[in-house]
C-alpha positions in Angstrom: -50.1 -2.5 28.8 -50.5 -6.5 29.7 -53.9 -5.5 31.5 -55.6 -3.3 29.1 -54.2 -6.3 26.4 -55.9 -8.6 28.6 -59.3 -6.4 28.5 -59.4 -6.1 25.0 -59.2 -9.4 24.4 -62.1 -10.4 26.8 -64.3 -7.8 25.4 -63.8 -8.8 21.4 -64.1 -12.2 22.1 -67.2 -11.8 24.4 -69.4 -13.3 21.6 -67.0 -16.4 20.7 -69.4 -19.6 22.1 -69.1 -22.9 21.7 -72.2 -23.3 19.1 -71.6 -20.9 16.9 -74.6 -18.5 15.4 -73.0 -18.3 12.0 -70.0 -20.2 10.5 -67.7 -18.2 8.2 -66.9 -20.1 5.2 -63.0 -19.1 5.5 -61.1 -17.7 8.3 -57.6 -15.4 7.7 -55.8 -15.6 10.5 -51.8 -15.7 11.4 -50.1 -18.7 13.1 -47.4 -19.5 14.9 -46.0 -22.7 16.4 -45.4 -23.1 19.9 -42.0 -23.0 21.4 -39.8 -22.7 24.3 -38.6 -19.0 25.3 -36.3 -17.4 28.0 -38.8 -16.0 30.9 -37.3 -12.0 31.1 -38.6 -9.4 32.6 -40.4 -6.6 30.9 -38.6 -4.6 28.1 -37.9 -1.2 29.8 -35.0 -0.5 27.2 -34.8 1.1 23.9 -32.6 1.7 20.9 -32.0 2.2 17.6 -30.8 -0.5 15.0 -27.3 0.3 13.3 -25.4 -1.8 10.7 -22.5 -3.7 12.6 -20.2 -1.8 10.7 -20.3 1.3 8.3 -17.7 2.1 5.6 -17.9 5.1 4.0 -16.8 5.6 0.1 -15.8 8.7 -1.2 -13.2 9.1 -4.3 -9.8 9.8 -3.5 -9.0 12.6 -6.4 -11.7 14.9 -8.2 -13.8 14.4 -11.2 -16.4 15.0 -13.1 -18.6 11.6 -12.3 -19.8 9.7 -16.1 -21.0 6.2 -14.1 -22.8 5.3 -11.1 -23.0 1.8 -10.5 -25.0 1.0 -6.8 -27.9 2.3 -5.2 -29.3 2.2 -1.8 -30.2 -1.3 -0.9 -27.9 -3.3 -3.0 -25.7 -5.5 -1.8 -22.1 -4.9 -2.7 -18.9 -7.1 -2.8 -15.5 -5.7 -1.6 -13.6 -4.2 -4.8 -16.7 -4.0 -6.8 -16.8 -0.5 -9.2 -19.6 2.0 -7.6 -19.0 5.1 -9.9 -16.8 6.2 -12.2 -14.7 9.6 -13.6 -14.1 10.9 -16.6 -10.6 10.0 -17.1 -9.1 12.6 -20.0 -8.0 15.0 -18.2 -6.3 12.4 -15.6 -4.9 10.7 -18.7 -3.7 13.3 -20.2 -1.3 14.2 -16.8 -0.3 11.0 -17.1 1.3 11.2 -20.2 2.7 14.3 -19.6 4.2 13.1 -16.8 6.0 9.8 -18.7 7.2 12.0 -21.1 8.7 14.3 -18.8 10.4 10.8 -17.2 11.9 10.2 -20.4 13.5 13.9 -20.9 14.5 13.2 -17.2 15.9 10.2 -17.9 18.0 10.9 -20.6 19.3 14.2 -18.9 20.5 11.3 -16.2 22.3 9.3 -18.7 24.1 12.0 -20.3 25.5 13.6 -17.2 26.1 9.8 -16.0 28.7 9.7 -19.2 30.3 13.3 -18.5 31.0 11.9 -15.2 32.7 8.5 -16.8 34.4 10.7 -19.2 36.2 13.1 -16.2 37.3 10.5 -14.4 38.5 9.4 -17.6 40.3 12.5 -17.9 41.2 12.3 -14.1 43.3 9.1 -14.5 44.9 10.5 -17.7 46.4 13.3 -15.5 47.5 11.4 -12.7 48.8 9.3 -15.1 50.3 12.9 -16.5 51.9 13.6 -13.1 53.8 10.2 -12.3 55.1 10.8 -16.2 56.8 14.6 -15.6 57.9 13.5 -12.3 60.4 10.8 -14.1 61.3 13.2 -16.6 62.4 15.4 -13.8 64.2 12.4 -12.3 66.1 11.9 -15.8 66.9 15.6 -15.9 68.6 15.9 -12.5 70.5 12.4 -13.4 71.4 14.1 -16.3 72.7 17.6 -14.7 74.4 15.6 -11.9 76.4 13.8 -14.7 77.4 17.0 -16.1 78.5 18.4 -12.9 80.7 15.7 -12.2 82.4 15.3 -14.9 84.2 12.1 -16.3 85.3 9.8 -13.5 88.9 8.4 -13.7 87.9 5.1 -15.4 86.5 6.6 -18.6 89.6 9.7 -18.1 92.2 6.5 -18.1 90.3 4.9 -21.3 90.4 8.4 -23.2 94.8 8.4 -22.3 94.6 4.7 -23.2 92.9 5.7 -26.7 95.1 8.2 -27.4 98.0 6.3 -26.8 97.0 4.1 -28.7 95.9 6.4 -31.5 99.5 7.8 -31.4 101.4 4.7 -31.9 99.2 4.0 -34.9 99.6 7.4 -36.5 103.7 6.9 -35.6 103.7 3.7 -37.7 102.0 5.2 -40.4 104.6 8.2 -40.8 106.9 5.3 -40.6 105.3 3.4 -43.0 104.4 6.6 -45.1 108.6 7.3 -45.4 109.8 4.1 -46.2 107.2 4.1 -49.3 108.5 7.4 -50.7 112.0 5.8 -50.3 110.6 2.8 -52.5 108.4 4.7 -54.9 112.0 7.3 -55.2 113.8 3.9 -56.1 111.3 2.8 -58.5 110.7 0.0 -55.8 107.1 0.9 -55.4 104.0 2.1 -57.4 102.4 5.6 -57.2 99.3 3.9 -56.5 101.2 1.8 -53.1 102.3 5.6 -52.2 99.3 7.2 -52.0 97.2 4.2 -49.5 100.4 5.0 -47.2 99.7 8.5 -47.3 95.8 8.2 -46.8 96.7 5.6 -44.0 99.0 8.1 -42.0 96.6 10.9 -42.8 93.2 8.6 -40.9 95.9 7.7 -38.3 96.3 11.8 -37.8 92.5 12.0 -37.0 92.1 9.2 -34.9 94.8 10.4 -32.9 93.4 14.0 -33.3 89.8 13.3 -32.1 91.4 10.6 -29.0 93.2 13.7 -28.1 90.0 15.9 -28.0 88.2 13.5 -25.8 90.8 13.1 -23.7 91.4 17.0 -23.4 87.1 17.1 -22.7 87.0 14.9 -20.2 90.0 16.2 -18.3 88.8 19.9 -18.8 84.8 18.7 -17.3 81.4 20.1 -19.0 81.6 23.7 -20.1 79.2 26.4 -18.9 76.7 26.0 -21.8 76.8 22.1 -21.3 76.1 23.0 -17.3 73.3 25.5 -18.5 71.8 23.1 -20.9 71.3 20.6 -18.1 70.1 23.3 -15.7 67.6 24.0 -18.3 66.2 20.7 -18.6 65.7 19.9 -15.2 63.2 23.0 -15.1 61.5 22.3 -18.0 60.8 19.1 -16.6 59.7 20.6 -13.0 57.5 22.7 -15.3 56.0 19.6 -16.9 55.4 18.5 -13.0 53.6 22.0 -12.4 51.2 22.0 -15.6 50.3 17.9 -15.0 49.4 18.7 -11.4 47.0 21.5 -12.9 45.7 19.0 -15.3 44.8 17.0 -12.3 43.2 20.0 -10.4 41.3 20.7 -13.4 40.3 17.0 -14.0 39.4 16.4 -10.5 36.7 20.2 -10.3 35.5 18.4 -13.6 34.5 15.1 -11.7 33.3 17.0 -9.1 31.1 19.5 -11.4 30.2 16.0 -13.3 29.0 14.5 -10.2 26.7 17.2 -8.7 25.1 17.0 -12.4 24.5 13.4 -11.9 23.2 13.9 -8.5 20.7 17.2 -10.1 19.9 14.9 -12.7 19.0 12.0 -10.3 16.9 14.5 -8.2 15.0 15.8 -10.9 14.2 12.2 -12.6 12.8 11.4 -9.1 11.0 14.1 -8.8 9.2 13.3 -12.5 9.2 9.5 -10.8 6.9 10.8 -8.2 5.0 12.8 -10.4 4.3 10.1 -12.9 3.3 7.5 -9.8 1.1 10.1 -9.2 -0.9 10.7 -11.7 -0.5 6.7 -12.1 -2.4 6.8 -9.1 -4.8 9.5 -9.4 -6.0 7.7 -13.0 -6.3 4.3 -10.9 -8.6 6.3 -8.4 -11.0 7.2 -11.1 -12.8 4.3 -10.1 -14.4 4.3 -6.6 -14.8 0.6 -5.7 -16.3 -1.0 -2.4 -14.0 -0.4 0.6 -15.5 -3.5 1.8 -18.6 -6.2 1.5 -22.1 -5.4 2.5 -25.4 -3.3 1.7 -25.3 0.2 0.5 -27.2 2.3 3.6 -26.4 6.4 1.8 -25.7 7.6 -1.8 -25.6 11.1 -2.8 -23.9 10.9 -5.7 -25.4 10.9 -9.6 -23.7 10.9 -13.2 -22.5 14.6 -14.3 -21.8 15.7 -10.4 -18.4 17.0 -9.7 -16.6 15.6 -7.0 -14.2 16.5 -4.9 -11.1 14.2 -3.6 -12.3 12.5 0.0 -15.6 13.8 0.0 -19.1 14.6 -1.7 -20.0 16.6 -4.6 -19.0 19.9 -5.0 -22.5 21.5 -3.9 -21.7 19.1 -0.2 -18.5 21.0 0.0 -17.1 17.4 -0.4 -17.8 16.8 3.4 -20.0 13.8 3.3 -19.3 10.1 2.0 -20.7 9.3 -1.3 -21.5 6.3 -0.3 -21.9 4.4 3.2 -21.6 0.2 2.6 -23.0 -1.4 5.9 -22.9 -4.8 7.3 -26.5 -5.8 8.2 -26.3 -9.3 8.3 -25.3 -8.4 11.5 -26.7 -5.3 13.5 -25.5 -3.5 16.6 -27.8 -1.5 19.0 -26.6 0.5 21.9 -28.6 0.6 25.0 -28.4 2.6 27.8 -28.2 1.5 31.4 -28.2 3.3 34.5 -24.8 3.4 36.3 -26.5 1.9 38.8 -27.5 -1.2 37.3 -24.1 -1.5 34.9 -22.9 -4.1 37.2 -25.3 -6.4 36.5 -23.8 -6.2 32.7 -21.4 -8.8 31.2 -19.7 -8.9 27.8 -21.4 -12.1 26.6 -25.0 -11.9 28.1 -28.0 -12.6 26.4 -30.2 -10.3 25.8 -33.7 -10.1 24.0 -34.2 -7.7 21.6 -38.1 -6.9 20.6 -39.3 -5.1 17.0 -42.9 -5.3 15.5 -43.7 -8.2 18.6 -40.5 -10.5 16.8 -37.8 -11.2 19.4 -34.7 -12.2 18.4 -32.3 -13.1 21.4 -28.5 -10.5 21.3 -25.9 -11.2 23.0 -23.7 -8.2 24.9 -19.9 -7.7 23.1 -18.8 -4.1 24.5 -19.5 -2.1 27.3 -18.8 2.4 27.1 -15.7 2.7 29.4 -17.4 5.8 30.4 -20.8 7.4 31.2 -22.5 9.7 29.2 -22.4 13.3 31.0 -25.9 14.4 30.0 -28.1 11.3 31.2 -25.6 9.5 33.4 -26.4 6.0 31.3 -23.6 3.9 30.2 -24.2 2.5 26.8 -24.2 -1.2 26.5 -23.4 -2.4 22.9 -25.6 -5.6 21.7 -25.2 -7.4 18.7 -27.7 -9.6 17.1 -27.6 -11.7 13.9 -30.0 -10.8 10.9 -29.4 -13.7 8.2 -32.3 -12.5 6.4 -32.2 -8.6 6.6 -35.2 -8.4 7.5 -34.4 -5.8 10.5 -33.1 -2.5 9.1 -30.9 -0.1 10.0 -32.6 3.0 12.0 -35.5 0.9 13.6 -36.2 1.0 17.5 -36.2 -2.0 19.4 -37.1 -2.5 22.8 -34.8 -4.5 25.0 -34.9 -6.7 28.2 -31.3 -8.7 29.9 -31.9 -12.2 29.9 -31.7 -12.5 33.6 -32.2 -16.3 34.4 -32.2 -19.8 32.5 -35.8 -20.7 33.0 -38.1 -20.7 29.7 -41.5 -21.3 28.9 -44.2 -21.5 26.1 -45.1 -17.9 25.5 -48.1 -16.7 23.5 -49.6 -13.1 22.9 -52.4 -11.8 25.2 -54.8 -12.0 22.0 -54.3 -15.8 21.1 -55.7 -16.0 24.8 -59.8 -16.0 24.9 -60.3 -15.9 28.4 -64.3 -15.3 28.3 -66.1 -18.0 30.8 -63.9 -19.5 33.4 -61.9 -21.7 31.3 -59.4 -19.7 29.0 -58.8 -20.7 25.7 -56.3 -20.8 22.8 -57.7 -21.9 18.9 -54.9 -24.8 17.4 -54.6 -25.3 13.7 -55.0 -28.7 13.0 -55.7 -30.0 9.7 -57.3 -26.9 8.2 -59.5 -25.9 11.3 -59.8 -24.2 14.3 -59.7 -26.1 17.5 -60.8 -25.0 20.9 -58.2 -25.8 23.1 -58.1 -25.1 27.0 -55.0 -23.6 28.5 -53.3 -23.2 32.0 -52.4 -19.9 32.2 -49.1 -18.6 34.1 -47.2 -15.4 34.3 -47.3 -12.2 31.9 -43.8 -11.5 30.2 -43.9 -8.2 28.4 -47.6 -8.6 26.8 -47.4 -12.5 26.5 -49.0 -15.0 28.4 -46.7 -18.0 29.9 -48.9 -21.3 29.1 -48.4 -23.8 31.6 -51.0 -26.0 30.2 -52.9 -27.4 27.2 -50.6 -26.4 24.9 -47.0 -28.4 24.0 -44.1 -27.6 22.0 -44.5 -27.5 18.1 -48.1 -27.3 18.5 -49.2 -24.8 15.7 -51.8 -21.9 17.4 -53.6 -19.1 16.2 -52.3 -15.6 17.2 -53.9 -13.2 15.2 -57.9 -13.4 14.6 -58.8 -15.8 17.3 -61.4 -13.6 18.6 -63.5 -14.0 15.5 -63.1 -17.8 15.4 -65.3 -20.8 16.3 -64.7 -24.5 16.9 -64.4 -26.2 13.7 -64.0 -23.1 11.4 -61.8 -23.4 8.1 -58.7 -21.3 8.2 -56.5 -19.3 5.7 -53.5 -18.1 7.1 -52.5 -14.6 6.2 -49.6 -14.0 4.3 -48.5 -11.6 7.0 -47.9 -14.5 9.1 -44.8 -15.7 6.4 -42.2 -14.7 8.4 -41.5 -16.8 11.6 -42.0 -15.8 14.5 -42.5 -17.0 18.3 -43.0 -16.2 22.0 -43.1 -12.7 22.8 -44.6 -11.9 19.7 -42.8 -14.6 17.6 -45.4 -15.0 15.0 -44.3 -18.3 13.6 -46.3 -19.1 10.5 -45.9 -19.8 6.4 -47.8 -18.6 3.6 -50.9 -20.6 2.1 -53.5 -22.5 3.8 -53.8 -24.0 7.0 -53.3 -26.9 5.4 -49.9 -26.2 4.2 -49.0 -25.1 7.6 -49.9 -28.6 9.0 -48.6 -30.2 6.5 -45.0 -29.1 7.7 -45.6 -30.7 11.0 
């Protein structure tokens, strides 16, 4: 390629001479200024251009789509809204699903007060149980009283009372005769009489009722008195029976209370997750930017239906709606022959050709393994693209930086090498100026100068051939972009002028 370069450019600039025939009034050529490059070895590597990273976009529930926000090219920041569903339907689950949180909620209370109110009711029969067990306690007191009978103390008291119940009822006979004998003698008034009678008649109860007690307490309880006790001793063992069922029953209505509570708690979760659902299904209706970068793919437009984590509906929602890419970076994978992988580092430079611009990469990963169909081992390069100007999906060639040296490199066609003395055309001021150049090796279609030409010196690369000593110059807009070296066409729109005005 270098050598039929090389004869091209000898044959269309056979006529360039010294003494020109005819002058052009204005020249459009392309410039570039003259730098130092890394000396490499031919490009014999290839490979296509991908975004440093792709993130694809896709909505995370289905919809019918009412917005689309980005298209292909735009750049995008992370969180931005892309597209957008319609939202009724969404909205209306959502409603649906608070108001069924609510009822849930509710249901959840109410069973929460049952339960307060059986162990309410549990306590009041325990409470139930300690109270019929002292009323059985009374009751056999009581029965054991009556089966013992009066002890000896109270049977001594009752003699005592009756003894003394009988000497009062003897001195009121007494008393009762000696007032007849008065009231006989006219000693003593009717009225005198008849307190001495009613005195002797309360001293004959007294002494009648201290003689009952005493007979009671030295005969002992009778059979109904023993019966009665009997009785209420299993009345109050009864009282134990029905207050231990109370507590039975209180403590199945705790436990019936409490599986409610539990049901109810289940089922107000359930509504919980239900509503945080369709919370989050609403939220999704917008599908924003997973992260920062240029939209590379969009197959999505207003009225589509979508489908959750996919495309449309007609895509089978297989694809990504959209793919955001990273190109301020790119990433191109080449492949190496196993052979050759050792001379491969993580780190390495390597320059990376498109369009004759060279930009230099720099090696981050090499494949752990080697691809079974062509035996290569892919080498990952990355290399920075401030501007964007590369795109995604373009071949580039490749060569490993292998060594530090560098040199002034210009393309074979800046070179006129009619005569014996080659020859590059500088920009100086406007013009075209011959200038002589020592030539040296040939890197990848570029010739090294060793001579003639320094660094920063602004050259002609494009439209030499048609150029003469002294002509004006216009450089092309196409020249804009800077470029150098192996085909790093360094140059800025406007006139020649312009471009040596920035020196």
């Amino acid at each position: 390629m270098a050598f039929t370069a090389l004869v091209l450019a000898v044959s269309l600039t056979a006529c360039s001479t010294d003494e020109p025939a005819a002058k052009s009034a204005s020249n459009s050529v392309e410039v570039t200024a003259a730098k130092e490059q890394p000396l490499n070895a031919s490009y014999d590597l290839s490979g296509t251009l991908t975004a440093y990273d792709e993130t694809p976009a896709a909505f995370q529930t289905g919809g019918t789509v009412i917005a689309v926000n980005g298209d292909i090219g735009d750049s995008v920041i992370k969180g931005s809204v892309l597209a957008k569903l319609d939202t009724a339907d969404l909205q209306l689950t959502l409603d649906t699903a608070n108001e069924d949180v609510a009822a849930a909620q509710a249901a959840l209370a109410s069973s929460r007060a049952s339960l307060s109110d059986a162990r309410a009711g549990q306590k009041s029969a325990a409470a139930g149980v300690s109270s019929a067990r002292a009323k059985v306690e009374s009751a056999r007191i009581s029965q054991q009283d009556v089966l013992a009978g009066a002890r000896s103390q109270e049977k001594a008291q009752a003699q005592n009372a009756v003894n003394t119940a009988q000497t009062a009822y003897n001195q009121a006979k007494t008393e009762e005769a000696r007032s007849k004998t008065l009231l006989d003698n006219g000693l003593l008034t009717q009225q005198e009489y008849e307190k001495a009678q009613t005195a002797l008649a309360d001293a004959q109860t007294a002494l009648q009722d201290a003689q009952s007690k005493l007979s009671l307490q030295q005969e002992g309880a009778t059979e109904s008195e023993r019966a009665q006790a009997a009785a209420a001793v299993k009345e109050a063992q009864v009282g134990i029976e029905n207050a231990q069922a109370s507590v039975a029953k209180a403590n199945a209505g705790v436990e019936q209370a409490q599986a409610s509570v539990q049901q109810s708690q289940a089922g107000y979760e359930q509504k919980r997750v239900a509503q945080k659902t369709a919370q989050l299904n609403l939220s999704r209706a917008s599908l924003k930017a997973p992260a920062s970068g240029v939209i590379l793919t969009k197959s999505i437009t207003v009225g589509q239906t979508v489908s959750a984590g996919g495309g449309t509906s007609a895509q089978g929602g297989s694809s990504p709606l959209f793919t955001i890419g990273e190109i301020d970076r790119l990433k191109v994978q080449l492949p190496i022959a196993d052979s050759d992988i050792s001379q491969w580092k993580v780190g390495q430079q390597v320059s990376i050709n498109l369009y004759d611009q060279v930009r230099t990469g720099k090696v981050t990963k090499l494949n752990p393994q080697t691809n079974e169909s062509t035996g290569s081992i892919n080498v990952e390069v990355v290399i920075s693209n401030p501007k964007r100007d590369w795109k995604p999906g373009q071949v580039v060639k490749a060569s490993r930086q292998v060594s530090a040296q560098q040199g002034i490199l210009l393309p074979t066609e800046a070179v006129i090498s009619s005569g014996s003395e080659p020859y590059v055309f500088k920009a100086v001021n406007g013009k075209a100026v011959k200038t002589p150049v020592v030539l040296g090796k040939i890197y990848n279609n570029n010739y090294q100068i060793t001579g003639g030409i320094k660094v920063g010196d602004k050259v002609v690369t494009r439209g030499a051939d048609r150029l003469f000593n002294g002509d004006e110059l216009t450089v092309s807009p196409a020249a804009a972009t800077s470029s150098s070296g192996k085909g790093n066409t360094a140059a800025s729109s406007g006139t020649a002028e312009e471009a040596n005005a920035n020196d």
